[in-house]
C-alpha positions in Angstrom: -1.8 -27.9 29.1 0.3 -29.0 26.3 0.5 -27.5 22.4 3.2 -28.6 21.2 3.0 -31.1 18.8 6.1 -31.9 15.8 4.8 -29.9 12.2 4.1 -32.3 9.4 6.6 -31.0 7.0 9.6 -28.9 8.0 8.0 -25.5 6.8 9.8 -23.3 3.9 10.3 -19.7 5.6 11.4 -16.3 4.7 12.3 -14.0 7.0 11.6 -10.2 6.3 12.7 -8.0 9.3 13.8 -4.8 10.0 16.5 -5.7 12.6 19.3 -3.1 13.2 16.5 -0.2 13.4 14.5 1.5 16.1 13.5 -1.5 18.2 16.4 -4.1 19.0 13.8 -6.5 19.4 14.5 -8.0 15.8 18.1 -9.0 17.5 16.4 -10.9 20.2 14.4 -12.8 17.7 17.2 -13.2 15.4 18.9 -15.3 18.3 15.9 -17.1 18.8 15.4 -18.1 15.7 18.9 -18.9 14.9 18.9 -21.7 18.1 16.0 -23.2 16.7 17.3 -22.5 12.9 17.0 -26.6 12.8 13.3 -26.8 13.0 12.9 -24.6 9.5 14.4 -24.7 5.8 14.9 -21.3 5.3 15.2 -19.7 2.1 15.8 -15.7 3.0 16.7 -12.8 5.5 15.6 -10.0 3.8 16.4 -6.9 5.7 13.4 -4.6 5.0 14.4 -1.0 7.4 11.0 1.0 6.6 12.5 3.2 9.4 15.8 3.5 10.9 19.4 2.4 9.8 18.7 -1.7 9.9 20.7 -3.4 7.2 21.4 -7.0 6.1 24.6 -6.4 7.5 23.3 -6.7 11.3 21.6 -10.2 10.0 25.0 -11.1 8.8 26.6 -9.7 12.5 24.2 -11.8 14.4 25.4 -15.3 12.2 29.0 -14.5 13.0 27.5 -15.0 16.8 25.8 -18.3 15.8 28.8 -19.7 13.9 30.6 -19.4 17.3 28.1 -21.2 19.2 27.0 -23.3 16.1 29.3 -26.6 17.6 27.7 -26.6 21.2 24.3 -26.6 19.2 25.2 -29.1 16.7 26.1 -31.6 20.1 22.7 -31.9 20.8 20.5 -32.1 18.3 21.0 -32.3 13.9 20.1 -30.2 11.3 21.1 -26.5 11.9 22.3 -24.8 8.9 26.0 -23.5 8.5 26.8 -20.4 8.9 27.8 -19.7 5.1 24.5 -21.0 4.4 23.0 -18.5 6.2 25.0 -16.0 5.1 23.8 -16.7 1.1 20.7 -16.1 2.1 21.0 -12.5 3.3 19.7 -10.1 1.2 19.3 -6.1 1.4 15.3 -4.9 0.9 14.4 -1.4 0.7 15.4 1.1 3.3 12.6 4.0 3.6 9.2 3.8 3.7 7.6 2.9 0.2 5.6 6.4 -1.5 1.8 6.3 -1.1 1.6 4.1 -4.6 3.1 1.7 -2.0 5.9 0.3 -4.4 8.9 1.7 -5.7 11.4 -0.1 -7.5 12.9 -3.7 -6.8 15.4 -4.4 -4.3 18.0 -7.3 -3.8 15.3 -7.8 -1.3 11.7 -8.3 -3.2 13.8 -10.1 -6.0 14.8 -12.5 -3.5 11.0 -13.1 -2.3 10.1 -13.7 -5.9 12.6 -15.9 -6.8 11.7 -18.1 -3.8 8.1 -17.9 -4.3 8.8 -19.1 -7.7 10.1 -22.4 -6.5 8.5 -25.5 -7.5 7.6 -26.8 -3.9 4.7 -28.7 -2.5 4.4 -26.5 0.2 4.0 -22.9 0.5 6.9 -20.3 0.9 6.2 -18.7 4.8 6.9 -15.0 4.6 7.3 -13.9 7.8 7.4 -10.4 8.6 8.8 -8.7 11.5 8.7 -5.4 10.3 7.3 -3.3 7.5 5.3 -5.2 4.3 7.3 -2.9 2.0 9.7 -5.7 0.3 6.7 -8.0 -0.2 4.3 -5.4 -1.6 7.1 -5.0 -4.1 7.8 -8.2 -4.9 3.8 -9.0 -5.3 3.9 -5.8 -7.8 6.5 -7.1 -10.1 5.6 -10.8 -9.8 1.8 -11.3 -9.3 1.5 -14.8 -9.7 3.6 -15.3 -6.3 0.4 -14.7 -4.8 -0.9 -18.4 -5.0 2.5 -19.7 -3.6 2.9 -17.9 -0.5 1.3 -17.6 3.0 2.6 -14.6 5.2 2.3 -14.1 9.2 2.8 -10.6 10.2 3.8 -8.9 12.9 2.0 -5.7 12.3 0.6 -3.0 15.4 2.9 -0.5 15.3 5.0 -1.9 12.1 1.9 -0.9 10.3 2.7 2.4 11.4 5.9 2.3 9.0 3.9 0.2 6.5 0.8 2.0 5.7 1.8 3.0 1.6 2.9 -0.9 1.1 -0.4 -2.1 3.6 -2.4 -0.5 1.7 -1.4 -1.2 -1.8 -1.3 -5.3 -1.0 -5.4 -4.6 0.4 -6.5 -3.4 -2.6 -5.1 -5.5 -4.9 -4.0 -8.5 -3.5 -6.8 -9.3 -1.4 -7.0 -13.0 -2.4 -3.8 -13.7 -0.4 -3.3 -16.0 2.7 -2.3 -14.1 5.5 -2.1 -13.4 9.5 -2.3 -9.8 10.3 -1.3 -10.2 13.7 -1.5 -6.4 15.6 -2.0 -7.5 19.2 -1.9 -10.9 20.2 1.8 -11.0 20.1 2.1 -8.8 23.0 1.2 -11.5 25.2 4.5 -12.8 24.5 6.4 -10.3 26.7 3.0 -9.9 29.3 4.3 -10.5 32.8 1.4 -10.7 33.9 0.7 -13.5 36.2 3.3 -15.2 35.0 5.7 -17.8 36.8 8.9 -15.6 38.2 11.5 -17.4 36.0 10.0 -16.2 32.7 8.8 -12.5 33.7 10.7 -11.3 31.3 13.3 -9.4 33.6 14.6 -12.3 35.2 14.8 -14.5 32.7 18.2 -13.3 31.2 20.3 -14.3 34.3 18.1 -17.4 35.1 19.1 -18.8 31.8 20.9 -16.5 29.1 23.5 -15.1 31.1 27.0 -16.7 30.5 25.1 -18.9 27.5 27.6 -18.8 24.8 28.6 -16.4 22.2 24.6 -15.1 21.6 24.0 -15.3 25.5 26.7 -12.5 25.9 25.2 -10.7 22.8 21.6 -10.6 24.4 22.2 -8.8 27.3 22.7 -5.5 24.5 19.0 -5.4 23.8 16.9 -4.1 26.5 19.6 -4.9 29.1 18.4 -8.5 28.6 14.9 -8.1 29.3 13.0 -10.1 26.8 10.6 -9.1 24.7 10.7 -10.8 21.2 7.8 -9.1 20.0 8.6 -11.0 16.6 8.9 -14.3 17.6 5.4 -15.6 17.9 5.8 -16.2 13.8 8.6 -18.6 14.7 6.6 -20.1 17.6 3.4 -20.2 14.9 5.6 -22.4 12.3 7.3 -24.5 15.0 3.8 -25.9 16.9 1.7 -27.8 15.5 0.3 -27.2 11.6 0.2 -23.7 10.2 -2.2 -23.9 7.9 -4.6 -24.1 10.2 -4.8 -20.3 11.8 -7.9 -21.6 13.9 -5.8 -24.0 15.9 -4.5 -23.3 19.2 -0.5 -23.0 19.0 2.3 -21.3 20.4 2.2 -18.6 18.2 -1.7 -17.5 18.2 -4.4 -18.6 17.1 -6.7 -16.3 14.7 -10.1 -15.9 13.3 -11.4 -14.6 9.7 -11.6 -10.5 9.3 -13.6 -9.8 5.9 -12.8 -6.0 6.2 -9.5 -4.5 7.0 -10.9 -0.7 8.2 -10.3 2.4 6.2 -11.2 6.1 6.8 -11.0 9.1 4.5 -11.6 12.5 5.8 -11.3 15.4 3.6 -11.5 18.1 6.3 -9.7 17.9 9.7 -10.7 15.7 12.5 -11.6 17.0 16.0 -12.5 14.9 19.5 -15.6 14.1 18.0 -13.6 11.9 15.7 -13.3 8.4 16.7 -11.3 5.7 14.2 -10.5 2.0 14.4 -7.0 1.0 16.3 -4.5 -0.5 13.6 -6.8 1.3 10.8 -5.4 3.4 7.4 -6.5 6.6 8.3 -6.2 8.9 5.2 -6.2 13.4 4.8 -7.2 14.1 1.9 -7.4 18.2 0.6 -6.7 20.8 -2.1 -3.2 22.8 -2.4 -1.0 24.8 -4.1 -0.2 23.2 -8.2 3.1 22.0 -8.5 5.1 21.1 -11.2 6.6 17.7 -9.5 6.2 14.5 -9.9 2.8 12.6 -8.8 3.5 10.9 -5.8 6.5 12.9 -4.5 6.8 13.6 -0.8 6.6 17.1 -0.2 4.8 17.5 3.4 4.7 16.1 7.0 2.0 14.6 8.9 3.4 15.3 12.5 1.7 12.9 15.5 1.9 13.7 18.9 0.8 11.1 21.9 1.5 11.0 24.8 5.2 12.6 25.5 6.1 11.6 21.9 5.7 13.0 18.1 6.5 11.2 15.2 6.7 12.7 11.6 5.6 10.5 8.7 5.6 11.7 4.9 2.7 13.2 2.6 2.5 13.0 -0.8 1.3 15.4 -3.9 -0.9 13.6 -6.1 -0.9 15.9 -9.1 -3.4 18.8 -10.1 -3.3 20.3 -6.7 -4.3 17.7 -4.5 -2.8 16.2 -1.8 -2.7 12.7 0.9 -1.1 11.6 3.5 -1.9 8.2 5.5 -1.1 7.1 9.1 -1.9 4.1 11.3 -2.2 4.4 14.9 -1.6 1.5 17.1 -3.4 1.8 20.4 -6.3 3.2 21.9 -5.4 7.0 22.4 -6.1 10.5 21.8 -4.1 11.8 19.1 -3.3 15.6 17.9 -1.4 16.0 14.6 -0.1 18.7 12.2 0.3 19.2 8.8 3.3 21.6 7.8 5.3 22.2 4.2 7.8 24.8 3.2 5.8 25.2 0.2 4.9 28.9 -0.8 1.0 29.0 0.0 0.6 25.2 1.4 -2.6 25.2 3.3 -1.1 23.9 6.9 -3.5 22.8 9.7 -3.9 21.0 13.0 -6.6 18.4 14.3 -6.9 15.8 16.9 -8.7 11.6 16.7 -9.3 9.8 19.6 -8.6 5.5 18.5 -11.0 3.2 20.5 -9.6 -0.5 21.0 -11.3 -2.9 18.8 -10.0 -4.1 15.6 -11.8 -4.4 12.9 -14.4 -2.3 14.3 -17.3 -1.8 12.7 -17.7 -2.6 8.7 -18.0 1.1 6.7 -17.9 1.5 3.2 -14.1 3.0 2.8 -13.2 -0.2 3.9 -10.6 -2.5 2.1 -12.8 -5.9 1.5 -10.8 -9.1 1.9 -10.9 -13.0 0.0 -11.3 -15.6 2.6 -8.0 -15.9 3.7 -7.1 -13.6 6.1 -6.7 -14.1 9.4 -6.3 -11.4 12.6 -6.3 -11.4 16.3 -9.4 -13.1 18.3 -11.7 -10.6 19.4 -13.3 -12.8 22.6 -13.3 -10.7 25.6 -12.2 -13.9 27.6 -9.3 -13.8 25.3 -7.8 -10.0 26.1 -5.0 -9.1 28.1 -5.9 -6.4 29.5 -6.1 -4.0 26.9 -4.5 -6.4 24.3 -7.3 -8.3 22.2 -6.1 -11.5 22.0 -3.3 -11.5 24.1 -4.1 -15.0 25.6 -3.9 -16.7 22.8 0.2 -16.2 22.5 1.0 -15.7 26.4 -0.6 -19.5 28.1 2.3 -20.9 26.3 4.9 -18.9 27.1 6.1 -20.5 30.3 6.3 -23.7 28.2 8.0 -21.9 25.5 10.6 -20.2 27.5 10.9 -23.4 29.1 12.1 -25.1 26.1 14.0 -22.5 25.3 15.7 -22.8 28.5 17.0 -26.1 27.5 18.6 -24.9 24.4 20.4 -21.9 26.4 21.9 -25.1 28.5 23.5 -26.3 25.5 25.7 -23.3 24.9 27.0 -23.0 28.7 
């Protein structure tokens, strides 16, 4: 069983990430992609924190690593970029989560994404995006013509989570663009299930990494050196084969068309008897106090519990006493939430949604309607992992993947 096959054109990619945040995960990609930094000319590393403290100046710590290791690298096979090189490319994106308009203002960030969109190029600038969409959403806003010179993989699940506003916004209006919304299959990347001992993912690390150079020592920080790399299948996508084709079978996925990307509105609170679509916008709508702020200001919480957890996301006043607030959940679950303001008279309340576990689910008419270029996780049964609709698709290459990986980890001891 064999995937791998060279890409016809060393593909232009941006890289939008959120590294330095919540999930150190973006660190172990950031290695990954910087030992295979050969294989791409890239053209931006946008730090884009939706949530968290990431900054470009984790991007920029993670280079310093490279540099050191950049010689052993450069033995074995050409191309890899210097480390200055790199380092020009670095650019700081928004940090917060865009307002429920889902844009802002411009950032180092979504300037950077325009001006390489703009680039007269035969091929297609590759945004790919390992965290929240807010950056791009921005840089679609202000330059709308990028549109028809970009194609973006994204890594979305949970990042959709911290993404909803900018999600949102780029569904309703951009809905002509070419993009992989990729909210499961990517787990099958860090599945251990039936999988070969020397890539389960905690053994890995000292069959290969450990003692491996400079970003060998550094990888052992994230996880303890268990790999997960839930960002990496967009490097594995542009690496294998030709990514224009989402259809194909590659390393990193392959997809199917969605025409509908599922929406709910409930102007009341939801109960058990609620069910909603996993990965869908899920929006509160309802009537407040007046307030003499400005439209779109955050002003309340939207408190989620599951499981052991609770997360707290924004809500926003929409002018002449109404009020919205949107979440995203990412798995199948039973959810119970709050809504809570310190303003005098704000009408707080409680509720509970139970998410089933198929995405798109069924078409309703809230839903955002999409052009014919977007692309989403396969929804074969055969194709699950477990629970994780299309999980198979990214994890029967993984031996092979971490097995060439392997190789490259041989280079730096």
């Amino acid at each position: 069983m064999t995937a791998q096959k060279p890409v016809p054109v060393k593909p232009r990619i941006l890289i939008s990430t959120d590294i330095g945040g919540t999930d150190p995960d973006d660190n172990q990609s950031m290695i990954h992609f910087l030992m295979y930094s050969n294989l791409f000319n890239t053209e931006g590393l946008v730090s884009s924190p939706s949530y968290g403290k990431g900054s470009k100046e984790e991007i920029l710590r993670m280079i310093a690593l490279y540099e050191k290791d950049l010689p052993r690298l450069q033995g074995h096979e050409k191309g890899f970029p210097s480390a200055d090189a790199l380092r020009a490319l670095c650019k700081q994106g928004r940090q917060g989560a865009a307002p429920f308009a889902g844009y802002s203002t411009a950032t180092e960030g979504s300037e950077w994404i325009v001006q390489c969109a703009r680039k007269k190029s035969s091929q297609p600038l590759w945004v790919l995006v390992w965290g929240a969409l807010d950056d791009l959403a921005q840089a679609l806003h202000d330059a709308p013509a990028i549109r028809n010179n970009i194609k973006v993989y994204w890594i979305g699940g949970p990042n959709k989570k911290w993404s909803a506003n900018s999600y949102a916004y780029i569904l309703e209006h951009f809905p002509d663009l070419w993009f992989i919304e990729v909210n499961s299959s990517y787990y099958g990347f860090f599945s251990n299930n039936g999988m070969p001992d020397s890539v389960k993912t905690t053994s890995y690390y000292d069959k290969y990494i450990n003692n491996a150079g400079y970003m060998g020592r550094d990888f052992k920080n994230y996880y303890g050196g268990n790999v997960k790399m839930g960002d990496t299948p967009s490097l594995l996508y542009m690496m294998d084969g030709d990514p224009n084709n989402p259809f194909k079978e590659s390393w990193g996925g392959s997809f199917e068309k969605f025409n509908h990307s599922s929406r709910l509105v409930f102007n009341r609170n939801t109960t058990l008897t609620d069910t909603v679509t996993v990965c869908s916008i899920v929006e509160y709508y309802f009537k407040g106090p007046r307030l003499n702020i400005p439209a779109d200001s955050a002003c309340f919480t939207l408190s989620v519990k599951a499981g052991i957890g609770e997360q707290k996301w924004d809500g926003y006043y929409k002018g002449e006493g109404n009020y919205v607030v949107r979440y995203a959940p990412k798995q199948s679950e039973t959810l119970s939430y709050s809504i809570t303001s310190s303003i005098p008279g704000f009408p707080e309340q409680s509720g509970q949604l139970v998410v089933d576990n198929l995405w798109p689910g069924k078409a309703r008419k809230t839903d955002y309607p999409l052009g014919p270029h977007w692309y989403t996780d396969r929804g074969d049964p055969q194709l699950y992992d477990g629970k994780i609709q299309g999980g198979i698709t990214v994890k029967k290459w993984r031996n092979q993947v971490l097995q060439d990986w392997a190789k490259r980890w041989s280079w730096l001891k």
